[in-house]
DRENPA-722361 format. One record per residue (C-alpha): x, y, z; chain. Coordinates in nm, 2 decimals, padded with zeros to 4 digits. Layout:
% residues N
@X:X, Y:Y, Z:Z, cadena:A;
...
This chain:
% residues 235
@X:00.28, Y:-12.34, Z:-00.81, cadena:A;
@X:00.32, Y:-12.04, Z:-01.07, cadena:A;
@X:00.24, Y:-11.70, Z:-00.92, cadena:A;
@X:-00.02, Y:-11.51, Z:-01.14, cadena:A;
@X:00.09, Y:-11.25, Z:-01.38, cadena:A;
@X:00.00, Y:-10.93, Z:-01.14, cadena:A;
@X:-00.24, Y:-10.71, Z:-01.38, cadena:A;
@X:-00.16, Y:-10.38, Z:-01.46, cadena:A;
@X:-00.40, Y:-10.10, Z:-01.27, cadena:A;
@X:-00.65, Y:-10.00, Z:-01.54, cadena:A;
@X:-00.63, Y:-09.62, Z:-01.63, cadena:A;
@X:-00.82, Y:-09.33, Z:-01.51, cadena:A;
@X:-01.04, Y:-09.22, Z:-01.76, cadena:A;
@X:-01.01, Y:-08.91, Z:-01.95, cadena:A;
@X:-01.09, Y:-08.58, Z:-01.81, cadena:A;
@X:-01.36, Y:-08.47, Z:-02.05, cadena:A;
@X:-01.52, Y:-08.83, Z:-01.99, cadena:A;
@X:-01.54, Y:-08.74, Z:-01.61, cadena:A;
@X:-01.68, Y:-08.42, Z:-01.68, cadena:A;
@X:-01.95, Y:-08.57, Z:-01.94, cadena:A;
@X:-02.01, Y:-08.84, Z:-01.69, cadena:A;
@X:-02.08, Y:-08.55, Z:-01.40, cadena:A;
@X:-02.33, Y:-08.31, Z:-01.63, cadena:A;
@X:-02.53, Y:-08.58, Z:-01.74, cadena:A;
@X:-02.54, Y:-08.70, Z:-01.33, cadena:A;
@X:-02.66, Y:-08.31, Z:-01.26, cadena:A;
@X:-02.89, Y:-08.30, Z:-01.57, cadena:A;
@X:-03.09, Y:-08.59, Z:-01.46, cadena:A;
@X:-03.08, Y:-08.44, Z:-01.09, cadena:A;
@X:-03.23, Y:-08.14, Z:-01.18, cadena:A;
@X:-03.46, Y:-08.33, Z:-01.41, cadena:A;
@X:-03.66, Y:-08.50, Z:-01.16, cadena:A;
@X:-03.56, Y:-08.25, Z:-00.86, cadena:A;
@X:-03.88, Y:-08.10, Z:-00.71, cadena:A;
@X:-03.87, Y:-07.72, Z:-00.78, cadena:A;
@X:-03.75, Y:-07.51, Z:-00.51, cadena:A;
@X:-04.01, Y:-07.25, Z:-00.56, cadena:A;
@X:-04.37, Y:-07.33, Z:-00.65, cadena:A;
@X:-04.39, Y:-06.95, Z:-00.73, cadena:A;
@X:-04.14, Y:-07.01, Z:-00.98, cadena:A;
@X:-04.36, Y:-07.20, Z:-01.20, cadena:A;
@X:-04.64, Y:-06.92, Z:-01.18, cadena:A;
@X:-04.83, Y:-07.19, Z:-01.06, cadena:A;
@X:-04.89, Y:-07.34, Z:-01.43, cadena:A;
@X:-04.52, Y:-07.42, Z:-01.57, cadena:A;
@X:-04.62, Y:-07.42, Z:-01.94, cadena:A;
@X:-04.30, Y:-07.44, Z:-02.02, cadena:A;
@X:-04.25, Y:-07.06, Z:-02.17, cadena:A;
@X:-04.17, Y:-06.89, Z:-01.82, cadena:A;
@X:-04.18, Y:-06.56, Z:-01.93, cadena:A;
@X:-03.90, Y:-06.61, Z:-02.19, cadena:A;
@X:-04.17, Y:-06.42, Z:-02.50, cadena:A;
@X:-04.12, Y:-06.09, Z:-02.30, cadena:A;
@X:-03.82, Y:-06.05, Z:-02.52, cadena:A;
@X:-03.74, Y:-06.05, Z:-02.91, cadena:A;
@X:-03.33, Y:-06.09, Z:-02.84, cadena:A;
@X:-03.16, Y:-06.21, Z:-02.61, cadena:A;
@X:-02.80, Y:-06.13, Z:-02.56, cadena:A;
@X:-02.56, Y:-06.37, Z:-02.31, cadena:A;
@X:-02.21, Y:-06.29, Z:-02.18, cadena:A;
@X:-02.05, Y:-06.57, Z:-02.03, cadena:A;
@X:-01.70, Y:-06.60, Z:-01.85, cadena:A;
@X:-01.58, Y:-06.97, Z:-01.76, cadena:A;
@X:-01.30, Y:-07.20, Z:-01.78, cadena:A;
@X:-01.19, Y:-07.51, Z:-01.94, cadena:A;
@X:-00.93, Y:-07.79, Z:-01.98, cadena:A;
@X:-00.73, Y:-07.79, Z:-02.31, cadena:A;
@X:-00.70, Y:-08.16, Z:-02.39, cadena:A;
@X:-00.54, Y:-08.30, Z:-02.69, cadena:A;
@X:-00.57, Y:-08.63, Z:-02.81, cadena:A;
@X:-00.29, Y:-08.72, Z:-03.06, cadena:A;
@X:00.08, Y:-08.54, Z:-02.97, cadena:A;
@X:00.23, Y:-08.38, Z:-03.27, cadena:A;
@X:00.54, Y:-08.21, Z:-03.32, cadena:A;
@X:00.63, Y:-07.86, Z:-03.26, cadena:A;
@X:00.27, Y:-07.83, Z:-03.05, cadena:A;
@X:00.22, Y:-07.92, Z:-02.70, cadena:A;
@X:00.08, Y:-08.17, Z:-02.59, cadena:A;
@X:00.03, Y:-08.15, Z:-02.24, cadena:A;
@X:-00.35, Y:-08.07, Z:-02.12, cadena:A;
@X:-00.37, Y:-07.71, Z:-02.00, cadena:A;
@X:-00.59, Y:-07.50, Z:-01.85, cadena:A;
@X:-00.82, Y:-07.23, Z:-02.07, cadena:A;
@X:-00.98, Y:-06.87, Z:-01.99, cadena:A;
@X:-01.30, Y:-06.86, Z:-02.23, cadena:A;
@X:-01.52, Y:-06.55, Z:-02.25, cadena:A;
@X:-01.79, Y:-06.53, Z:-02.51, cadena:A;
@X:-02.11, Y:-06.31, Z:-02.64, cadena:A;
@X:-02.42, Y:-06.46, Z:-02.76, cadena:A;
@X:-02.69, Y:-06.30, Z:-02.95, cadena:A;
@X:-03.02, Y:-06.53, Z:-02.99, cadena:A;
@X:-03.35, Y:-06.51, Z:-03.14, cadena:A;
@X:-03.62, Y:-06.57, Z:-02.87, cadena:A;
@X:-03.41, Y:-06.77, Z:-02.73, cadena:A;
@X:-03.37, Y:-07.03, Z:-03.00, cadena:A;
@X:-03.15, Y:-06.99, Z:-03.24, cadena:A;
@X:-02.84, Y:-06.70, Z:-03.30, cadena:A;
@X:-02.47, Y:-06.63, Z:-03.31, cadena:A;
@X:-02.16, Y:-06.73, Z:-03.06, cadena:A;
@X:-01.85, Y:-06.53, Z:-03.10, cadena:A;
@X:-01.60, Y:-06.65, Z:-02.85, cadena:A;
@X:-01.22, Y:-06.70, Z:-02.75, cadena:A;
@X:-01.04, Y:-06.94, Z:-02.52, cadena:A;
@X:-00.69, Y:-06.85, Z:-02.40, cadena:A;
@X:-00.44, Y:-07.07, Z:-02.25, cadena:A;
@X:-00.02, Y:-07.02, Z:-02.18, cadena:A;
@X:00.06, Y:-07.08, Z:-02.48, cadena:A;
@X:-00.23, Y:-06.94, Z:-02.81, cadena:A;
@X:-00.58, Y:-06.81, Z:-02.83, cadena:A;
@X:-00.83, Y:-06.93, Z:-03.02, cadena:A;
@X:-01.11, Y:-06.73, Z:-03.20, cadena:A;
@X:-01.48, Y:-06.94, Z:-03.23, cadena:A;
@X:-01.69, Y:-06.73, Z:-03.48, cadena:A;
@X:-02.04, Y:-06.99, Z:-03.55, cadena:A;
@X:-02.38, Y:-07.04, Z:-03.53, cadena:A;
@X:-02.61, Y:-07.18, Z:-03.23, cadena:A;
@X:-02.92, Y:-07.37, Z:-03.24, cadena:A;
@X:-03.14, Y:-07.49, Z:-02.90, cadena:A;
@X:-03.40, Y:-07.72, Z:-03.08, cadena:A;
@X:-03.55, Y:-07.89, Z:-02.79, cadena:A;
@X:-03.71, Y:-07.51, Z:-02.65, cadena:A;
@X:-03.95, Y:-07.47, Z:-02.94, cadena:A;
@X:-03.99, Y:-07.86, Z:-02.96, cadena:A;
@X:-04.08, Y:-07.97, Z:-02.66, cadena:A;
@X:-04.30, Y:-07.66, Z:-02.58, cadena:A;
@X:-04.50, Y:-07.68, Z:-02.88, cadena:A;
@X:-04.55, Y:-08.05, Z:-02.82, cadena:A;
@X:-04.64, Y:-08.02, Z:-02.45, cadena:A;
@X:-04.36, Y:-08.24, Z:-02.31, cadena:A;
@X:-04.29, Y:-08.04, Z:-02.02, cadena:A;
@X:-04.25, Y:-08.14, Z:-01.63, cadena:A;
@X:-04.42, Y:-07.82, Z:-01.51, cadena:A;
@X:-04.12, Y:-07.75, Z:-01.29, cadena:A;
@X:-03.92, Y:-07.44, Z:-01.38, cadena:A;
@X:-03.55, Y:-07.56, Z:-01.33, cadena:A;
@X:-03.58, Y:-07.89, Z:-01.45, cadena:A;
@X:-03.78, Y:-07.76, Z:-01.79, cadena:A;
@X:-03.57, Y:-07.46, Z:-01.85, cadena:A;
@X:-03.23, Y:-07.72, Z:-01.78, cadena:A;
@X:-03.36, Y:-07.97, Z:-02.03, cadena:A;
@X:-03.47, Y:-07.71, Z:-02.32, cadena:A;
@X:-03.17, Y:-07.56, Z:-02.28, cadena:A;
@X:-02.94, Y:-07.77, Z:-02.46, cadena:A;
@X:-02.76, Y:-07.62, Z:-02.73, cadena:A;
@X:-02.55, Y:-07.71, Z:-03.07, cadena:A;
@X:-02.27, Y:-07.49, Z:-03.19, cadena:A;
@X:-02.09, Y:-07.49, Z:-03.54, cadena:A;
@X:-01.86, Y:-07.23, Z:-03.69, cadena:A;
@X:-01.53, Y:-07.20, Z:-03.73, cadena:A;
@X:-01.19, Y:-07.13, Z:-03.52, cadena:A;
@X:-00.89, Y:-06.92, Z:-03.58, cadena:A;
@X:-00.60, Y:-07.03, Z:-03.38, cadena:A;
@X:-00.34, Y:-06.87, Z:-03.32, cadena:A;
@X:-00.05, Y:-07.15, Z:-03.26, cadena:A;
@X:00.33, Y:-06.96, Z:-03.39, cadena:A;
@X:00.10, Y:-06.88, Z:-03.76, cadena:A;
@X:-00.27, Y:-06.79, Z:-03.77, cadena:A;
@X:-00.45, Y:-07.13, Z:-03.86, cadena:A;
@X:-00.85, Y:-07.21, Z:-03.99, cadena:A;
@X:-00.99, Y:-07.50, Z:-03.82, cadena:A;
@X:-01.32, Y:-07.62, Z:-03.83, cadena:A;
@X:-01.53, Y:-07.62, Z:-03.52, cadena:A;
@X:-01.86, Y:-07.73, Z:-03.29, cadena:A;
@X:-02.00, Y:-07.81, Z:-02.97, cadena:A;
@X:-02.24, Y:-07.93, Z:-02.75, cadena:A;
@X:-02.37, Y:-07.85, Z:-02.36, cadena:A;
@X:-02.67, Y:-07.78, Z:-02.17, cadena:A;
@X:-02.75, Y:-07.50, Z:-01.87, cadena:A;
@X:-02.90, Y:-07.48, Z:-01.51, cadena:A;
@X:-03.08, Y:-07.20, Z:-01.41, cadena:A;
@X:-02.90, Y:-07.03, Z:-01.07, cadena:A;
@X:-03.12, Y:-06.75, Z:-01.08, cadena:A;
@X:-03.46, Y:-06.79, Z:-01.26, cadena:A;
@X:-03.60, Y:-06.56, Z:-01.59, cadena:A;
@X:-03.88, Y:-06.48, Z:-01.38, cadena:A;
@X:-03.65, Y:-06.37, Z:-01.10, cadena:A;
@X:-03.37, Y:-06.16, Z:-01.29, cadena:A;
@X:-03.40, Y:-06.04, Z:-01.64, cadena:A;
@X:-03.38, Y:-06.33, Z:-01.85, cadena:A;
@X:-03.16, Y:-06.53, Z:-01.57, cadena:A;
@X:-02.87, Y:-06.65, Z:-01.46, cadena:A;
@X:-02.70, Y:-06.99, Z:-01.62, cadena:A;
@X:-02.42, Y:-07.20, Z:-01.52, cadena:A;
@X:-02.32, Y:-07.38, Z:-01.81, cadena:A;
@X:-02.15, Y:-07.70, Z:-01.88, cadena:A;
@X:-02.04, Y:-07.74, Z:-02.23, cadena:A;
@X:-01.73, Y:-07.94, Z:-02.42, cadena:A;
@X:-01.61, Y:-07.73, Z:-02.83, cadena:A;
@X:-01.36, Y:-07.93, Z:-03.09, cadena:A;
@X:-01.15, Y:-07.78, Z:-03.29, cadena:A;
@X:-01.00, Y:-07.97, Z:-03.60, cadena:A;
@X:-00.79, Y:-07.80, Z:-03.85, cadena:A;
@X:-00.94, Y:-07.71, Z:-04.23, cadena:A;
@X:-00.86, Y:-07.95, Z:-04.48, cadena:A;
@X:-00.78, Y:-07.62, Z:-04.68, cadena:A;
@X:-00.48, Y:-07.52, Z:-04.44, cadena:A;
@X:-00.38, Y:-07.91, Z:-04.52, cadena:A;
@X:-00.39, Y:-07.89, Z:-04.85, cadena:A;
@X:-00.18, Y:-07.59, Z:-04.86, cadena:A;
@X:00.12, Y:-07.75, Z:-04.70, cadena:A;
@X:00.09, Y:-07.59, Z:-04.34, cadena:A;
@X:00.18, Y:-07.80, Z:-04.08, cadena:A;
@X:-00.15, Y:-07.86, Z:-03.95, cadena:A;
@X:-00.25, Y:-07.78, Z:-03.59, cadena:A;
@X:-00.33, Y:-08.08, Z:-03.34, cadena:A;
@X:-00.73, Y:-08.15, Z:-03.31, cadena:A;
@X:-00.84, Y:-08.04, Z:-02.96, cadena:A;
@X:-01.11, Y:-08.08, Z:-02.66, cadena:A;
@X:-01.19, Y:-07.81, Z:-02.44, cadena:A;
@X:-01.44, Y:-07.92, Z:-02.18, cadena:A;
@X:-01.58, Y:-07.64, Z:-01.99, cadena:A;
@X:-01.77, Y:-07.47, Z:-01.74, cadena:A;
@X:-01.88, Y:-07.10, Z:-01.75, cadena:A;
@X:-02.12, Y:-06.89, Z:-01.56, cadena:A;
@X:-02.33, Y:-06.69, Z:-01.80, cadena:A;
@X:-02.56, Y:-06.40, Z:-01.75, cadena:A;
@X:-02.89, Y:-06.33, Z:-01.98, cadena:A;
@X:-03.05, Y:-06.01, Z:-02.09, cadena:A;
@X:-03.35, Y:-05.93, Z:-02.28, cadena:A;
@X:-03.28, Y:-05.63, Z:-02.52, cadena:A;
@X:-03.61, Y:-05.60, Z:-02.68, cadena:A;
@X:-03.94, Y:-05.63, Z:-02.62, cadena:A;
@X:-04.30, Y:-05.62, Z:-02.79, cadena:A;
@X:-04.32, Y:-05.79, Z:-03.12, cadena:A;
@X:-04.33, Y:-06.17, Z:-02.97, cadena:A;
@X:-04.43, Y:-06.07, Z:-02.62, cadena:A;
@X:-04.83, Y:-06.09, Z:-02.71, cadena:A;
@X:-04.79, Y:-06.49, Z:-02.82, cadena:A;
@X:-04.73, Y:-06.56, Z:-02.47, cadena:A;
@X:-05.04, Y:-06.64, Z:-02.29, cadena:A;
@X:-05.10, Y:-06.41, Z:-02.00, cadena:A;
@X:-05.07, Y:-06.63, Z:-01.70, cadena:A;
@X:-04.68, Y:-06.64, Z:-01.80, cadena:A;
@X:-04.59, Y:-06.22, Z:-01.85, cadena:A;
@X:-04.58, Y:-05.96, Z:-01.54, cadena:A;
């Protein structure tokens, strides 16, 4: 008899895969979760939860991430690494605005200059798809699309092109604290410019940088969208 070839142990998968798989366990959690507070839903939960009050909203957000990247190239490292991000965004009513961010690791910063769009707020709201429960509403219209671009600083400033994807959970609801408190779970790709190609720079390895950042919300105006809200939903 001929022992059988002993098979290789399969490999663990990626780190940003384990992440992705673990937000989108806690965003179907939270989506079918019973609210914690029945208060919290001003005892309607049309969806708005006193978001109108304000005109702008303006988010700081301090978190960290893993700096994965794919495809080793040489002169760059290649070995994942752990990121500092800090970033400032300013939205319209919540929907739609600017991101200006960095992410720092041992060895370069990176500068993320873009736009940010959460379509499936004024979406589902208008259309009346909503749970009526305060966390898992404000969870599911909170996911948001970045695009913009990236300076990186790797030995020569470099362009790249970037964009990202996450979603939020309320820790501390709008109704509760200003505009609220988020924890955020989001992953941003960088890919170098075909311009800096083009131009004979050794081009920059694409990256991943899966992260997780606790984010604070403030309303810095208020009157001009505050009346569209119907009553039951302002204090």
């Amino acid at each position: 008899m001929t022992a059988s070839p002993r098979r290789s142990p399969r490999p663990a998968p990626p780190l940003a895969a384990r992440m992705a798989y673990v937000a989108l366990c806690a965003l179907s959690a939270l989506a079918w979760a019973p609210a914690s507070r029945a208060s919290a839903d001003n005892g309607v939960g049309d969806g708005l939860y006193g978001r109108l009050r304000h005109d702008f909203f303006v988010q700081v957000g301090v978190g960290a991430g893993a700096r994965l990247i794919p495809e080793a190239q040489p002169g760059f490292p290649s070995e994942p690494s752990w990121a500092l991000l800090v970033d400032v965004r300013a939205r319209m009513t919540g929907v739609a605005g600017i991101v200006v961010g960095t992410s720092t690791t041992r060895t370069n910063t990176t500068l993320f200059l873009g736009s940010e769009v959460r379509p499936l707020y004024p979406a589902l709201v208008l259309q009346g798809i909503i749970t009526g429960r305060a966390r898992a509403d404000l969870t599911i219209q909170s996911l948001y699309i970045e695009l913009g671009a990236a300076l990186r600083f790797v030995g020569t400033l470099r362009t790249s092109f970037g964009w990202g994807i996450g979603f939020e959970v309320p820790l501390v609801l709008p109704q509760q604290f200003s505009q609220g408190v988020w924890l955020r779970f989001g992953v941003r790709h960088l890919r170098e410019a075909r311009s800096a190609r083009d131009l004979g720079v050794s081009a920059a390895p694409a990256e991943w940088i899966p992260h997780v950042s606790l984010a604070m919300t403030l309303g810095v105006s208020e009157g001009r969208f505050a009346g569209w809200e119907p009553p039951r939903t302002r204090r």
